[in-house]
C-alpha positions in Angstrom: 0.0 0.0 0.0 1.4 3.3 -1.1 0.5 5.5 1.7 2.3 2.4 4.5 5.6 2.3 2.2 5.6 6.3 1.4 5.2 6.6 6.0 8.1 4.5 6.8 10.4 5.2 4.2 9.2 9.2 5.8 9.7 8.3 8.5 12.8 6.7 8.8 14.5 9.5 6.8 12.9 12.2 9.5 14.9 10.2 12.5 18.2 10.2 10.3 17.8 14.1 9.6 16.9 14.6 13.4 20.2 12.4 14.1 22.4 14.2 12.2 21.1 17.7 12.7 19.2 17.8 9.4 16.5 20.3 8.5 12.7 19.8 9.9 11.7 20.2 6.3 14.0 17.7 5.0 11.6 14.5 5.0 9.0 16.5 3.9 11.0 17.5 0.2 11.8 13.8 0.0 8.2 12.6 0.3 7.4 15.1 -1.8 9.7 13.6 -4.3 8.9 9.6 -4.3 5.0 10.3 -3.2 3.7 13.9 -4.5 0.3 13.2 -3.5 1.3 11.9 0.2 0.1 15.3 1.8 -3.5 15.4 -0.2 -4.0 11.9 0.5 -3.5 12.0 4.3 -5.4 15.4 4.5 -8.3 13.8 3.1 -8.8 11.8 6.1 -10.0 14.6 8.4 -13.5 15.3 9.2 -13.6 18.8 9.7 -10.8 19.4 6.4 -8.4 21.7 6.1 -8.4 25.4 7.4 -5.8 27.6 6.0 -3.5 31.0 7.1 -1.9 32.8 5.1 -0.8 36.8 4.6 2.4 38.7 4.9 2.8 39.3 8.8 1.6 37.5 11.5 0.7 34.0 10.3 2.7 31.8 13.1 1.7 33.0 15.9 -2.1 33.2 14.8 -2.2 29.9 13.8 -1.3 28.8 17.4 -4.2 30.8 18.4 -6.7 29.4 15.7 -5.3 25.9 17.3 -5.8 26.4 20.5 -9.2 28.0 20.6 -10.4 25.2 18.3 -9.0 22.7 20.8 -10.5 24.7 23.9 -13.5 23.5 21.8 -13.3 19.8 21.7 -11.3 19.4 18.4 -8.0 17.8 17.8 -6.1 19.5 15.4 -3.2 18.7 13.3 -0.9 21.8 12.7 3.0 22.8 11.4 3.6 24.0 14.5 6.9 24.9 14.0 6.2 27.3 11.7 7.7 25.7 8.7 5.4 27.0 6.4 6.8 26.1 2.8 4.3 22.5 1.3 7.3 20.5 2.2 6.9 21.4 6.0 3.9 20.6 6.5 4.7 16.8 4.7 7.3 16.7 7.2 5.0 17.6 9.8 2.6 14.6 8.7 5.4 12.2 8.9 5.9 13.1 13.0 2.0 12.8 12.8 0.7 9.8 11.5 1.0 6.2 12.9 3.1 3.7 10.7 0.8 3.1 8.3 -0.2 6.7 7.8 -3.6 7.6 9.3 -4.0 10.9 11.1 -5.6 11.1 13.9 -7.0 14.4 14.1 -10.4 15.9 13.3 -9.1 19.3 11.8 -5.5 20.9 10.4 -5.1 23.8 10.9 -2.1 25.6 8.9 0.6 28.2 8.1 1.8 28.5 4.8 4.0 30.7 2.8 1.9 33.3 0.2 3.5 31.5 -2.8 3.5 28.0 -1.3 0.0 27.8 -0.4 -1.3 28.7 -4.0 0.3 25.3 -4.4 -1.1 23.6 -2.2 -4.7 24.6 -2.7 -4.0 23.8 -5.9 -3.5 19.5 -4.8 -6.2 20.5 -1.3 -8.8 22.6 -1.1 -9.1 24.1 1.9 -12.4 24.3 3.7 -11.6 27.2 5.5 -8.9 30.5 5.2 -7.9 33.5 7.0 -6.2 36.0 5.7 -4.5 38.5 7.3 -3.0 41.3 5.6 -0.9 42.0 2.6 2.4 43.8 3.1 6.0 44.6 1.2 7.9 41.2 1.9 10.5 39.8 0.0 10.7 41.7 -2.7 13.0 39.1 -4.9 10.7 36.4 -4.1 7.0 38.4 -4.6 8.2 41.4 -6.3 5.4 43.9 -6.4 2.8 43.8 -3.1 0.1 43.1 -5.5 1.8 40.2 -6.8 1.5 39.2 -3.0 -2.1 40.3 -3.2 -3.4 38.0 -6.7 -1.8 34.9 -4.6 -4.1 35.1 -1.6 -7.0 35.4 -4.0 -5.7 32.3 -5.8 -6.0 30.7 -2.1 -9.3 32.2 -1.5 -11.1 31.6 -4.7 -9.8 27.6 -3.9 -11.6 27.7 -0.5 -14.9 26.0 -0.3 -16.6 26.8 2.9 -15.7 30.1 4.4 -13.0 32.7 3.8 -12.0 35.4 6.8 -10.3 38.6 5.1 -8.9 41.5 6.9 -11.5 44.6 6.1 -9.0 47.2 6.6 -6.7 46.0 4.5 -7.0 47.9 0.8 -6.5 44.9 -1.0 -8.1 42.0 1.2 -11.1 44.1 1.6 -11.6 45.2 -2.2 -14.5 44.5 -4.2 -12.0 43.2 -6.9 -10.5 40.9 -4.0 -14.2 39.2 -3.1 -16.4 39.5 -5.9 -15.7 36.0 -7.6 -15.1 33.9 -4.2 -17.5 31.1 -4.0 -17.2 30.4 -0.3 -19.0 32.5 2.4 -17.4 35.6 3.3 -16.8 37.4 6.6 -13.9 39.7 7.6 -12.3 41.2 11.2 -11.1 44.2 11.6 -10.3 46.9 14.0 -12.9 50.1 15.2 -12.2 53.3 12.5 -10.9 55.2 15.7 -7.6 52.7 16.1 -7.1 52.6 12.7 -3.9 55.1 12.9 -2.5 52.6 15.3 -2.5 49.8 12.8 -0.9 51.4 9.3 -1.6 49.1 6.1 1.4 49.1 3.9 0.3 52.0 1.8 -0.5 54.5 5.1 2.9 53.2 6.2 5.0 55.0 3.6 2.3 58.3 3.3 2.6 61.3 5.0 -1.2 62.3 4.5 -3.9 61.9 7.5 -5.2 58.1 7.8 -8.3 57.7 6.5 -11.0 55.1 7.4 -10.2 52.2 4.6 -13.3 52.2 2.2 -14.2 48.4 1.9 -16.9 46.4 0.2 -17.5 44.4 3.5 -19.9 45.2 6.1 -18.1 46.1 9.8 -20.5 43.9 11.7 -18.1 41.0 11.5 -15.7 40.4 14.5 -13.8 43.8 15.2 -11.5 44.9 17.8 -13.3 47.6 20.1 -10.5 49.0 22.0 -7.1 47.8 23.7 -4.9 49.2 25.9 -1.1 47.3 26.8 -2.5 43.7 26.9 -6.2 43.9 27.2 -8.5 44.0 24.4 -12.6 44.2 23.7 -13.5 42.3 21.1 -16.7 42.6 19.9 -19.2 40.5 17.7 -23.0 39.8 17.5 -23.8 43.2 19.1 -21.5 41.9 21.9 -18.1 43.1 23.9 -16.0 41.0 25.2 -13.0 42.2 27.1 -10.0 39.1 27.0 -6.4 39.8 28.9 -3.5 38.2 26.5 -0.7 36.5 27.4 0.8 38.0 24.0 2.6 41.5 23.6 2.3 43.0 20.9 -0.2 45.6 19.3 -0.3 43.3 16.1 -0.7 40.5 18.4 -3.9 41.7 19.5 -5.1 42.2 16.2 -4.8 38.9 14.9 -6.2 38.2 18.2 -9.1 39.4 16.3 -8.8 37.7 13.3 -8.4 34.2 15.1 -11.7 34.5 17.0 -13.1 35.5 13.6 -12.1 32.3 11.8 -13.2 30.4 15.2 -16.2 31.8 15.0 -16.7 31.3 11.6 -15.6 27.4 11.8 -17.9 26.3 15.3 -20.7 27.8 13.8 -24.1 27.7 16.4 -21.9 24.9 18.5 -19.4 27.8 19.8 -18.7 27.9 23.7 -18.0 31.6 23.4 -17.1 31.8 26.9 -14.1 28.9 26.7 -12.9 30.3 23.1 -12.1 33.6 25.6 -10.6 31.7 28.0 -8.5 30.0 25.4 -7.4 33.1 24.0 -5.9 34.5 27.3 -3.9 31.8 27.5 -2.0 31.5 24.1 1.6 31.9 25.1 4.1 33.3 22.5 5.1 30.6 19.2 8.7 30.4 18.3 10.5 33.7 18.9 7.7 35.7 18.3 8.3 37.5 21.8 9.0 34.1 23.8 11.3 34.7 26.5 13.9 32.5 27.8 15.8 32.7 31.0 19.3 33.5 30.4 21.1 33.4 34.2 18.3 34.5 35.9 17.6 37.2 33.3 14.5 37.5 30.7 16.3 37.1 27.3 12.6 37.5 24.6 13.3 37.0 20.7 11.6 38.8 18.5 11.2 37.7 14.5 11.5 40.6 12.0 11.4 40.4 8.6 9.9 43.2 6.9 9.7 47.0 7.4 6.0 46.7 8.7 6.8 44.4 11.0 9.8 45.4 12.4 8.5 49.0 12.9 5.3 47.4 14.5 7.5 45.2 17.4 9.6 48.7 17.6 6.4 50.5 18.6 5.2 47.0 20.6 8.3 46.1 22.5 10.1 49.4 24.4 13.7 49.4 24.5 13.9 51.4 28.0 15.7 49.0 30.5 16.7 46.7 27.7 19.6 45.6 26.3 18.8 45.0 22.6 20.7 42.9 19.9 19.9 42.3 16.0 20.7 39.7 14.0 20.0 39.8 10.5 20.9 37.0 7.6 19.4 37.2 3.8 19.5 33.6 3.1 16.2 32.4 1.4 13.8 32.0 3.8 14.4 35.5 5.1 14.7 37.3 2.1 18.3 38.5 0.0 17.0 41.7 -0.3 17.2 43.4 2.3 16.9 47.1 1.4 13.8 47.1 3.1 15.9 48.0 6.5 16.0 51.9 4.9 12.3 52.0 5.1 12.5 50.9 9.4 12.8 54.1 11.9 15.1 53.3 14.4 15.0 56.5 16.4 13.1 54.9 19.3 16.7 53.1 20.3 19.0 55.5 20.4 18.2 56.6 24.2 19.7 52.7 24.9 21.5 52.2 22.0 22.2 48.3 20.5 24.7 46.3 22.2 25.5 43.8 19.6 24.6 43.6 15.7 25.0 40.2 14.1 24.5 37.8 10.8 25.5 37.6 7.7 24.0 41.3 7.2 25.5 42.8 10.4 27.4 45.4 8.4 24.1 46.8 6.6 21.9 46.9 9.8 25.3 48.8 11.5 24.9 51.3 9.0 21.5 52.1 8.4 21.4 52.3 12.4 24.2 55.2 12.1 21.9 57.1 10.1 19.8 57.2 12.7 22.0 58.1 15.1 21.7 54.7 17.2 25.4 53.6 19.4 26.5 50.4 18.3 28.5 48.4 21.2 29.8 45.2 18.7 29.3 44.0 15.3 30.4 40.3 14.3 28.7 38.3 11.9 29.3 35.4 14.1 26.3 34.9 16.1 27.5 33.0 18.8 30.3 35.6 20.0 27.3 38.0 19.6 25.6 36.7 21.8 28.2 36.2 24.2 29.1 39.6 24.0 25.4 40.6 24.7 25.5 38.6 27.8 28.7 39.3 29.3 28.4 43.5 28.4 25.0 43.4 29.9 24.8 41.1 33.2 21.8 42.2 35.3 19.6 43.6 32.4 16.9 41.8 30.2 17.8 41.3 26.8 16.2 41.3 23.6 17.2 39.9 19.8 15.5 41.5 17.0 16.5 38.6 14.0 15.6 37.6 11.0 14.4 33.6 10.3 17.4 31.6 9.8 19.0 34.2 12.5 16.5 33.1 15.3 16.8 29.2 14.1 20.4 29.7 15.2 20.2 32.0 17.8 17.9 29.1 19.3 20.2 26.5 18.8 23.0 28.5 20.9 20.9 29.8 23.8 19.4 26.2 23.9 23.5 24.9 25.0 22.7 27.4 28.3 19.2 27.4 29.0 15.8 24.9 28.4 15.1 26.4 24.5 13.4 23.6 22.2 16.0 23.5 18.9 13.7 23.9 15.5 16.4 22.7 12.8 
């Protein structure tokens, strides 16, 4: 039987990656390779299908959320939890999932995939589901133009069956031209027209004119987020508030917040237990490096993923430097993006009162410079991470840290930290 001989040979090529250090998406490229419908066919097996999340910023951490509210609900959900969002992750992610002869059990997956990626995969599963969450400048050598970013999540949507959750305050999510051929239901989340400053699209980003309420096609009596203040939020929906304390930081944070109890909503139908998916919310703890915080001789050491000028001026404005002793670590290998002119379009004013202590990756000379435009100190620069981050900890005993870094950076940065504290290692 095919799907038996395509899970064993799977997995016993994930436990020789895992032995020798491999990549977690390793197994999944060579499944791909002997058994190109491996992913489909095991997919198929759930109940409840396949929800999908995709969008420029933000995808990772709300898919923990979507997971965890769905499982404060009763369901048991398959995910890529480790954020591996490319088609061959989430194969490898099957292989750790399935029993030798390749049954899931699960009754819903629930994933994170790549823009580009998931057109893809939609293309071998439909999804039942999909949220998506905005629609940013990100990679330009990979996307090129944002609405090159934008047609790809309305390949993903026009391939969803059931129900598709768009961001209304996003221009292009939220566009007549975006919806108007979609043959799944459609229902959005978005923020009250009085935050709206607080949470620039990409276009408001790099305008000086007044913010404007985004004109939309869709109705603002979906979900939408009321009001927040630090790390409490009032959600509202069905002529409702509901005021939730998160565990997250992280204005952005709370805004997907929004989104997530939008698809949840959306997925539980009449069956939601409105008062656990709120207390399943509180609860979410930070995914991988997307403000966790590891201990680091007795100190707070939190890691923070940056990738794009969006998000990287978003965690500036989320995560204060006062008291901190901040390091950045940038690489432009694939999966983060070569180009990385993008760090021209990031203020840094807001850390030259504490300056950086240590500047790192293969990049370190570029982020050093575009720092001393903005009149930021610079303590070290060395693209070797791991005498960056020794020279973070021994120049700033007694203070918290934080690492501002880029995907491959953080992967690394993981794998050091984890020789002097309890960090999981994502390869």
């Amino acid at each position: 039987m095919q799907q038996t001989f395509t899970t064993l040979i799977g997995k016993a090529v994930r436990k020789l990656a895992q032995a020798r250090g491999g990549g977690s998406a390793l197994p999944g490229l060579f499944v791909e390779k002997i058994d190109p419908h491996f992913t489909a066919r095991t997919l198929e097996q759930l109940p409840r299908g396949v929800v999908l999340i995709s969008g420029t910023n933000g995808k990772t951490t709300t898919t923990k959320m979507v997971v965890e509210l769905l499982e404060g609900q009763g369901l048991t959900v398959f995910t890529n939890r480790t954020g591996s969002n490319f088609t061959r992750g989430v194969a490898a992610a099957l292989l750790g999932a399935v029993d030798r002869h390749g049954k899931l059990d699960a009754d819903i997956a629930v994933l994170e995939l790549d823009e580009a990626h998931a057109v893809h995969f939609v293309r071998a599963v439909a999804p039942r589901y999909c949220l998506l969450l905005n629609v940013m400048r990100d990679q330009l050598d990979r996307f090129g133009e944002i609405d090159k970013t934008a047609d790809l999540l309305h390949i993903i949507a026009r391939e969803t069956t059931d129900g598709v959750v768009v961001n209304r305050d996003d221009p292009r999510l939220g566009s007549q031209e975006f919806v108007s051929d979609l043959r799944a239901k459609i229902t959005s989340f978005g923020v009250d027209p009085t935050l709206l400053r607080q949470f620039p699209t990409d276009d408001t980003m790099r305008s000086q004119e007044e913010i404007a309420t985004t004109k939309t096609i869709l109705k603002s009596d979906g979900t939408s987020l009321k009001s927040f203040h630090a790390q409490h939020a009032t959600i509202s929906f069905d002529g409702k508030d509901h005021a939730v304390a998160l565990k997250l930081k992280g204005i952005y944070n709370i805004q997907n917040a929004t989104g997530a109890v939008a698809l949840t909503r959306l997925i539980m139908g009449d069956t939601l237990n409105i008062k656990q998916m709120l207390a399943s919310l509180a609860n979410v703890t930070p995914a991988f490096c997307r403000g966790e915080t590891v201990l680091i001789d007795g100190q707070p050491c939190e890691m923070v993923l940056v990738k794009n000028p969006s998000g990287f001026r978003l965690s500036l404005t989320s995560f204060s430097p006062s008291g901190y002793a901040t390091m950045i670590a940038i690489n432009d290998a694939y999966a983060d993006g070569r180009d990385m002119s993008w760090l021209w379009d990031v203020e840094f004013e807001s850390l030259r009162d504490e300056g950086v202590v240590a500047i790192s990756g293969v990049r370190c000379y570029d982020m050093a410079l575009r720092l001393q435009y903005d009149e930021v100190e610079v303590g070290h620069v060395d693209q070797d991470l791991a005498s960056s981050l020794e020279y973070l900890f021994s120049h700033s005993a007694g203070k918290p840290k934080r690492i501002f870094c880029t995907y491959t950076a953080m992967l690394a940065i993981r794998r050091e930290l984890a020789k002097q504290t309890n960090v999981e290692v994502i390869r």
